[in-house]
Each structure stands twice: as structure tokens, then as C-alpha cells.
TORDRENDREN-604731 format. One record per residue (C-alpha): residue number from 1; residue in one letter; x negated, z negated, y. Coordinates in nm, 4 decimals. Example, Ala and Ser with C-alpha at 12.3 -4.5 7.8 and 13.67 -1.06 7.14 Angstrom:
<recs>
seq,type,c1,c3,c2
1,a,-1.2300,-0.7800,-0.4500
2,s,-1.3670,-0.7140,-0.1060
</recs>
This chain:
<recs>
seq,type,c1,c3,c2
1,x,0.0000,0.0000,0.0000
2,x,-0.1574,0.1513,0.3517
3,x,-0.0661,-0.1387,0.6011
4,x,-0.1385,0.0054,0.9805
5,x,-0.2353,-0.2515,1.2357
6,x,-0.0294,-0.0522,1.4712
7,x,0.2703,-0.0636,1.2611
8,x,0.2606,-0.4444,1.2192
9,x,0.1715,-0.4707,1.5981
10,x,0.4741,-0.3121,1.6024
11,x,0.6864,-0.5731,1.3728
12,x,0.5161,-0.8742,1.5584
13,x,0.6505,-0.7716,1.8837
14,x,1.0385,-0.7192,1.7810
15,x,0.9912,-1.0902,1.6086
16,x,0.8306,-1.1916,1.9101
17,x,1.0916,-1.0406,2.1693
18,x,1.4057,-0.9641,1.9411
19,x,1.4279,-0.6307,2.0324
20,x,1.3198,-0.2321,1.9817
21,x,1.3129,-0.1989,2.3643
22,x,1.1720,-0.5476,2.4643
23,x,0.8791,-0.4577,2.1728
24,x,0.8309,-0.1304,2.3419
25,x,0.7218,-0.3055,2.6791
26,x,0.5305,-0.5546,2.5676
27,x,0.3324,-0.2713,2.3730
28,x,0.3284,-0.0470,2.6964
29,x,0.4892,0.2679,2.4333
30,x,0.7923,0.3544,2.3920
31,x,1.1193,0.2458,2.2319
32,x,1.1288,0.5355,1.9939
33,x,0.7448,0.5197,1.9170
34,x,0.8274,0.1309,1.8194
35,x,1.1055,0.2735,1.5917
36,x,0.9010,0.5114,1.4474
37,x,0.6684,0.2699,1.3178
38,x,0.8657,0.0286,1.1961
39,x,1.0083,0.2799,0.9579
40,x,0.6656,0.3994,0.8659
41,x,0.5997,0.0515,0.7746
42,x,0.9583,0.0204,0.6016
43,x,0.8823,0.3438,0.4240
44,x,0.5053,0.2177,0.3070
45,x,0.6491,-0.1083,0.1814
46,x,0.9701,0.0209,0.0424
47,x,1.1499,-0.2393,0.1800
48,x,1.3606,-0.3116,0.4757
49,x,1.1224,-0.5245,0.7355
50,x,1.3897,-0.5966,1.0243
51,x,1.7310,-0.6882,1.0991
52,x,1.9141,-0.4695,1.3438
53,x,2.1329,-0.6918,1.5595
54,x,2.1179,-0.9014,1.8646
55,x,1.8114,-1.0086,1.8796
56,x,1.6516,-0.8574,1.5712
57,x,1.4905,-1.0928,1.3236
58,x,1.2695,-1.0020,1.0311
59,x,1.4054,-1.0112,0.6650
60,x,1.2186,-1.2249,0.4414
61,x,0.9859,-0.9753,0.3288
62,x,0.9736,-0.8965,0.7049
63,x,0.7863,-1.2792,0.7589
64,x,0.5516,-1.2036,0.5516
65,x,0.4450,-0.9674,0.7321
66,x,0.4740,-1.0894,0.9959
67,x,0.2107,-1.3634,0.8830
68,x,-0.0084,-1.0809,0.8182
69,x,-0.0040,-0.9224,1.1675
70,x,0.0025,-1.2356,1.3614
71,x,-0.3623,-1.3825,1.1350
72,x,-0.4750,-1.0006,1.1697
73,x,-0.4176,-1.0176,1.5429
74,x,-0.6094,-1.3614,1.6099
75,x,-0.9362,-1.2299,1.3928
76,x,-0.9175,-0.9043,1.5987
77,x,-0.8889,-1.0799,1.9456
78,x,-1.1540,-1.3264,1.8664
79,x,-1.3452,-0.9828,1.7560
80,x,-1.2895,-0.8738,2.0805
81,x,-1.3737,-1.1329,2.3157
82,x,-1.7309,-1.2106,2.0844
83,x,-1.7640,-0.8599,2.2285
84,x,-1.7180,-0.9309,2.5845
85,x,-1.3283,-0.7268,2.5943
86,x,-1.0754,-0.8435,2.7914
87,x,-0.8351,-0.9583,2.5595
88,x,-0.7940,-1.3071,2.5264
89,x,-0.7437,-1.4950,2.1913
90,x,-0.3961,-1.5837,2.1562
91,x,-0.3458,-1.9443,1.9552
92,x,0.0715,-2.0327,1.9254
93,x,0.0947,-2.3369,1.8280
94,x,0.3955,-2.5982,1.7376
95,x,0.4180,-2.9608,1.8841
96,x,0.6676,-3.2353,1.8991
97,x,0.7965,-3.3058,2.2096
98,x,0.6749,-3.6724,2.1849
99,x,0.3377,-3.5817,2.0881
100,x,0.3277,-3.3381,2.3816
101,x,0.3848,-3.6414,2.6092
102,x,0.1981,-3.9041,2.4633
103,x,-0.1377,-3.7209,2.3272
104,x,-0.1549,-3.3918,2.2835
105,x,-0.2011,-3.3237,2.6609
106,x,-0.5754,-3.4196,2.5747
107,x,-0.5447,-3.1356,2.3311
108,x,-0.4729,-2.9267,2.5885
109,x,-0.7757,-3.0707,2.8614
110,x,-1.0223,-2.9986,2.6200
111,x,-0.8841,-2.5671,2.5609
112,x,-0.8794,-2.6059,2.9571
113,x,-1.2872,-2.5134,2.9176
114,x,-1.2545,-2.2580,2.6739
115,x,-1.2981,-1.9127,2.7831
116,x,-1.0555,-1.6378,2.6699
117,x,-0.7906,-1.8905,2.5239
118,x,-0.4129,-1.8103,2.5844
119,x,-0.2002,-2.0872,2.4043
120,x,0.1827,-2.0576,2.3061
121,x,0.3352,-2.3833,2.2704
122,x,0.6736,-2.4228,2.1120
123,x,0.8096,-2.7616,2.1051
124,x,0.9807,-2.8482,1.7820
125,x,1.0709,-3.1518,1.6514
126,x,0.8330,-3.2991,1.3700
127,x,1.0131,-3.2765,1.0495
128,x,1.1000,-2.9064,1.1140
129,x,0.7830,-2.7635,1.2936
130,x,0.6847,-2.6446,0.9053
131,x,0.9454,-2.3990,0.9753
132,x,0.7776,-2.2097,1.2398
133,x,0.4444,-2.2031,1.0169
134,x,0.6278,-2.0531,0.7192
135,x,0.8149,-1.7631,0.9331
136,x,0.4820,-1.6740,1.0699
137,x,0.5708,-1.8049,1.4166
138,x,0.2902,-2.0319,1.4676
139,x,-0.1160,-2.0776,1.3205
140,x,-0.0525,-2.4170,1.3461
141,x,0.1452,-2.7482,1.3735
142,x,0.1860,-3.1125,1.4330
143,x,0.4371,-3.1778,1.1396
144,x,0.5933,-3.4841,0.9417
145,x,0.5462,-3.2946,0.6067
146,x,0.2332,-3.3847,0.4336
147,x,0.3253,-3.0953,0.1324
148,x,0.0550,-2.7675,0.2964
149,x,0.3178,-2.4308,0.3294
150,x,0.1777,-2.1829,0.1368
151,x,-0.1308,-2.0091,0.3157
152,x,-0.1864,-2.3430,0.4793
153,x,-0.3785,-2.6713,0.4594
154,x,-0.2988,-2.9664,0.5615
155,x,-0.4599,-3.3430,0.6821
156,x,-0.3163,-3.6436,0.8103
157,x,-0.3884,-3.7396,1.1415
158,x,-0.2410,-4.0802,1.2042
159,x,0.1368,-4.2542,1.2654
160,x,0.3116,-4.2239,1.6019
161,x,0.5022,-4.5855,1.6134
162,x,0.8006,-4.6503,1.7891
163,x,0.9922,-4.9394,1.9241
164,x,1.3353,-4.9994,1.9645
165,x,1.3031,-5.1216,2.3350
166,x,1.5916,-5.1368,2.6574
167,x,1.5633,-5.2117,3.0044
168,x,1.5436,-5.6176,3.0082
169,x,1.8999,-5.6499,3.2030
170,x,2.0148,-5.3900,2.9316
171,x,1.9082,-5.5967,2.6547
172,x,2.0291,-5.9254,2.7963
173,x,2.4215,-5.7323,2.8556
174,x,2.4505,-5.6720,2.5026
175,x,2.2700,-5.9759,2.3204
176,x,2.4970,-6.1950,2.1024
177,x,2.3602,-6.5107,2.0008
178,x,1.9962,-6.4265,1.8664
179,x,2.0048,-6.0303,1.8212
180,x,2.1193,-5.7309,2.0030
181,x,2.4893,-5.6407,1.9450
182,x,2.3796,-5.3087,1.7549
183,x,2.7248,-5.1543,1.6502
184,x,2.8485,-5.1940,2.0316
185,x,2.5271,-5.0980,2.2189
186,x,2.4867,-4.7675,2.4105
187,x,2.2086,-4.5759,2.2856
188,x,2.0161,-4.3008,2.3786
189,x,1.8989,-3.9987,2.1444
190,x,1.6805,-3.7234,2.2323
191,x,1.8794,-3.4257,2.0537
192,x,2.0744,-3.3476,1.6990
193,x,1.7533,-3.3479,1.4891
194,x,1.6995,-3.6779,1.6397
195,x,1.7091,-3.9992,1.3807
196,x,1.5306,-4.2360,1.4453
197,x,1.8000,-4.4976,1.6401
198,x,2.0276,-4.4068,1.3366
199,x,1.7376,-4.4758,1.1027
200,x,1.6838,-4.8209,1.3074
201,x,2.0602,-4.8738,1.3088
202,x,2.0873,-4.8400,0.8919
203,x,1.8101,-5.1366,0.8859
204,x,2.0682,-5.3569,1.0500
205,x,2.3344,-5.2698,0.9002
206,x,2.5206,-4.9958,1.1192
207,x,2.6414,-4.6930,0.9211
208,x,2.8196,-4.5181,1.1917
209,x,2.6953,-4.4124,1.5502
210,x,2.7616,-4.6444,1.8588
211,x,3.0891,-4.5687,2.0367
212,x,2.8044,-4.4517,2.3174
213,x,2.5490,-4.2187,2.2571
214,x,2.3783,-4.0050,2.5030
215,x,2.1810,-3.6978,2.4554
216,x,1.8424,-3.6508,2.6529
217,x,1.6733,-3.3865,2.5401
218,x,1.3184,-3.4194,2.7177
219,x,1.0608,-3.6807,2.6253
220,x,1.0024,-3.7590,2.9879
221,x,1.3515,-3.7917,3.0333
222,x,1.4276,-3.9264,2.7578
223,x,1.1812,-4.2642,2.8277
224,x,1.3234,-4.2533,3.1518
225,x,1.7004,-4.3081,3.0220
226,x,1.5866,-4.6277,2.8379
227,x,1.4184,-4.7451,3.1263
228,x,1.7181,-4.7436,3.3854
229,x,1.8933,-4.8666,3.1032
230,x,2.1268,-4.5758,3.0528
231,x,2.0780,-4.7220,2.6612
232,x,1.8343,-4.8580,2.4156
233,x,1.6059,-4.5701,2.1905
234,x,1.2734,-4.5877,2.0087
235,x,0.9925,-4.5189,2.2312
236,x,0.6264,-4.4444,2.1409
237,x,0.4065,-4.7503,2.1729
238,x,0.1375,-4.6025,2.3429
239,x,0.4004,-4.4743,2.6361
240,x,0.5671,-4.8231,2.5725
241,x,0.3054,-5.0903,2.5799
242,x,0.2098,-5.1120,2.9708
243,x,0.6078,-5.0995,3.0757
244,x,0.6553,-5.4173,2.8215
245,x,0.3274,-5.5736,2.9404
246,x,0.4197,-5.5433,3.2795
247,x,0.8072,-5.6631,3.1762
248,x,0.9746,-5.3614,3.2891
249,x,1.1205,-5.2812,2.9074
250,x,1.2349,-5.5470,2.6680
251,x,1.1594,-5.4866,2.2585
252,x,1.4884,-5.5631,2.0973
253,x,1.3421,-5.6817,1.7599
254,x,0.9688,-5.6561,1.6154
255,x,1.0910,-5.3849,1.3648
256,x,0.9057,-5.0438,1.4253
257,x,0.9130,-4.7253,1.2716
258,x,0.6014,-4.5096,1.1958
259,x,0.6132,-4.1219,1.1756
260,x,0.3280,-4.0334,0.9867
261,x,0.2103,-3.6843,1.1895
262,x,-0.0137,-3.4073,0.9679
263,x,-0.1906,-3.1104,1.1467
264,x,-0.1230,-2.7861,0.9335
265,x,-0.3211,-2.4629,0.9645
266,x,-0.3848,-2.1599,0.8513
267,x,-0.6344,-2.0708,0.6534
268,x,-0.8339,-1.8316,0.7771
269,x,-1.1767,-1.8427,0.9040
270,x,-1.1386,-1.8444,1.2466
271,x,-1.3578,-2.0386,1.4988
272,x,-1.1125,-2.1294,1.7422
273,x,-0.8372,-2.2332,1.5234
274,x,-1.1464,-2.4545,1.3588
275,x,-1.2490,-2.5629,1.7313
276,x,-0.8578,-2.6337,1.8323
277,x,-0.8097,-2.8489,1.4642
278,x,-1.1515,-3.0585,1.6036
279,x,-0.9807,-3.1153,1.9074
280,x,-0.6627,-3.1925,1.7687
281,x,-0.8231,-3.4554,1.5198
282,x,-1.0015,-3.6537,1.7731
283,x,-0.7464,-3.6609,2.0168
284,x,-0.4966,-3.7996,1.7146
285,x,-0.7385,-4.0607,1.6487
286,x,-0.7179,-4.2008,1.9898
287,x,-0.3548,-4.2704,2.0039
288,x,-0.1946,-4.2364,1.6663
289,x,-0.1538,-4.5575,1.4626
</recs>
């Protein structure tokens, strides 16, 4: 099988941009040279590579290759830039939004002295980041699943911990007698993926959701909720710990919860995706539990 780099240029670009004509401009050709090689690819591999709708997605056999292009295109841009092109090495990457906030903004100092480094960040929550690995979206991840995807490898870095904590006029509203009022209490979740208040809620008995729950879908935001005292959530200690030392949040009980966090890669032999896992490991062990 005769796989053109053109052709799975091509495919990349309608995965990347959902679309024949959105492909076509982020290639500079045009729509019906786009369509043209996606069928030459179709026809090489005998099978059908994209879905036509709105936006087009590949077919499973359409992720693979998508894999393919997307490792293909990193070895050929880091090619190019060893030989002084233009082209900068592209390096998309998934991160939890948490991580993002807390520690992985070191990540992100130290590519700020690399030369020829464009990053992609998508911000995914941590048990489903392995996701964007096995459709070919990313080279690499922050993820909460420990089992490598196939054409991957995998190490732990560390825990994040959270603590159930509340503004200290929050906490003191809805105490009754020695512990928090947990069935009653407003409380604050970052999005549907989100489980760690229900997972705290299950430890003390509380099957079903508080009659209030807000949604705050940035981490920023999010911390900032719990701190006005919009309602209690699980924080990450190392955001946490000066606003309790300094008495601005209350922890509602000593439990915490502990996400273990794995960094999952590619394998390919690429020296920036080895120099961004370096950076990635030390910056872990700085901050994670």
C-alpha cells in the first residue's frame, strides 16, 4: 500500500478543520485538489477514510491514519527546522484544566525558550484525555489512565489532591452540630464529566446531588465560586493551601481525594516530544503529591 504524505496531509486537515473547503485553506490548494486526494488515498487503502457531513470526521480506519500523518508530520517538521526551514514543529498536546492552572504553566515557561515550537493545547478533563491520544488528536497527554493506548507509553507522574473546602462564612451557614450538612449544601462542579464532589458526597453518605449545584466550567472560575462562597467543591491543595493558611477558605473535613495523573506519549523518536516529556516530569514532581 503507496501512502502519499500529501494525501494524508490532506486527511489531517479535514480532521483538523471538519471540512473539504476549510482543509483546502489551511493547505493553500484547492477544495477539489483536497477531494481528489482523499479519494486517492480512499482508493489506495480500499477503504472509506472520511465521513461526509457537518463537520466531517474520520471513520475508524480514517484515525488511524490519521495517527500516521499527524507522527509523520512532527518527524518531518523537526526535519525541517534541524535544517534551518521555516516551519515550526507543531506539538498538540492534551491537559486537564486543573493541571493547566496549578502546574503545567511551568510546562509551558520552559517551551517559552525553545525555538521553532508551536504548541496546541486542548483542555480535556483527565479520565477522558486518552481519547484524544487514541483518535490521533494529540502526541501526548496528562491522563488518569495508567493502561498505555496502543502506540503509546505511559509513566506516572504524581497525585493532584483535593480538598473539599468553602468560604469560612459558607461553611459555618450550613454546619450542623460537628459536620457540614452535606445533603443540603450548595455545591459547586466544574462541568458533566466532573465527579469528584459526588465522589466526596458517596463517602458520607449522599447518593443523590444537592438540591443546589452550580456549573463553573473554568478552573479559575471555578476556585473563585468556592471562594465567594457561591458553594463548597474540591480544590487542588497546592491552589488551596495559602487561601486556608491565610483563613480565607475553610476545609470541611480532613478527607481528600487523590487523582493519580500519568503522562502518555507517543512513541516515536522524536527529540522534542522527549524534551517536552523532561519538562513535563520535573514540573509534575514539584507540585503533584
Amino acid at each position: 500500500m503507496d501512502l502519499n504524505p500529501g494525501q494524508l496531509e490532506a486527511l489531517v486537515a479535514i480532521a483538523d478543520h471538519g471540512s473539504f473547503d476549510a482543509a483546502a485553506r489551511r493547505l493553500h490548494i484547492t477544495p477539489s485538489a483536497v477531494s481528489q486526494r482523499i479519494r486517492a488515498l480512499e482508493g489506495a487503502t480500499g477503504q472509506v477514510l472520511i465521513s461526509r457531513g457537518t463537520p466531517c470526521r474520520p471513520t475508524p480506519h480514517g484515525e488511524w491514519l490519521v495517527r500516521l500523518g499527524r507522527q509523520t508530520r512532527l518527524l518531518y517538521d523537526e526535519a525541517s527546522h534541524a535544517l534551518a526551514e521555516a516551519s515550526a514543529v507543531e506539538l498538540p498536546v492534551a491537559v486537564n484544566a486543573d493541571s493547566l492552572t496549578v502546574w503545567f504553566h511551568e510546562v509551558l515557561a520552559e517551551i517559552a525558550r525553545w525555538d521553532g515550537i508551536a504548541i496546541r493545547l486542548h483542555v480535556e478533563d483527565e479520565m477522558h484525555s486518552a481519547e484524544l491520544l487514541r483518535s490521533g488528536e494529540v502526541l501526548a497527554a496528562v491522563t488518569s489512565d495508567p493502561a498505555p493506548v496502543q502506540g503509546c507509553s505511559a509513566r506516572r507522574l504524581g497525585a493532584l489532591r483535593y480538598l473539599p473546602a468553602a468560604a469560612p462564612w459558607f461553611a459555618d451557614r450550613w454546619r450542623r452540630g460537628d459536620s457540614p450538612d452535606w445533603a443540603a449544601m450548595p455545591v459547586v462542579i466544574f462541568g458533566a464529566k466532573d465527579d469528584l464532589q459526588y465522589r466526596l458526597l458517596r463517602r458520607h453518605g449522599v447518593g443523590e446531588p444537592p438540591p443546589v449545584v452550580h456549573q463553573v466550567p473554568a478552573s479559575a472560575d471555578f476556585y473563585q465560586a468556592v471562594l465567594v462562597g457561591l458553594g463548597w467543591g474540591m480544590l487542588p491543595q497546592p491552589q488551596a493551601d495559602p487561601d486556608l493558611a491565610a483563613g480565607r477558605l475553610a476545609l470541611l473535613t480532613p478527607d481528600v481525594i487523590d487523582v493519580p495523573l500519568y503522562w502518555q506519549r507517543w512513541r516515536l523518536d522524536s527529540p522534542r516530544l522527549t524534551a517536552l516529556t523532561n519538562a513535563v516530569q520535573t514540573a509534575a514532581e514539584r507540585h503533584l503529591t
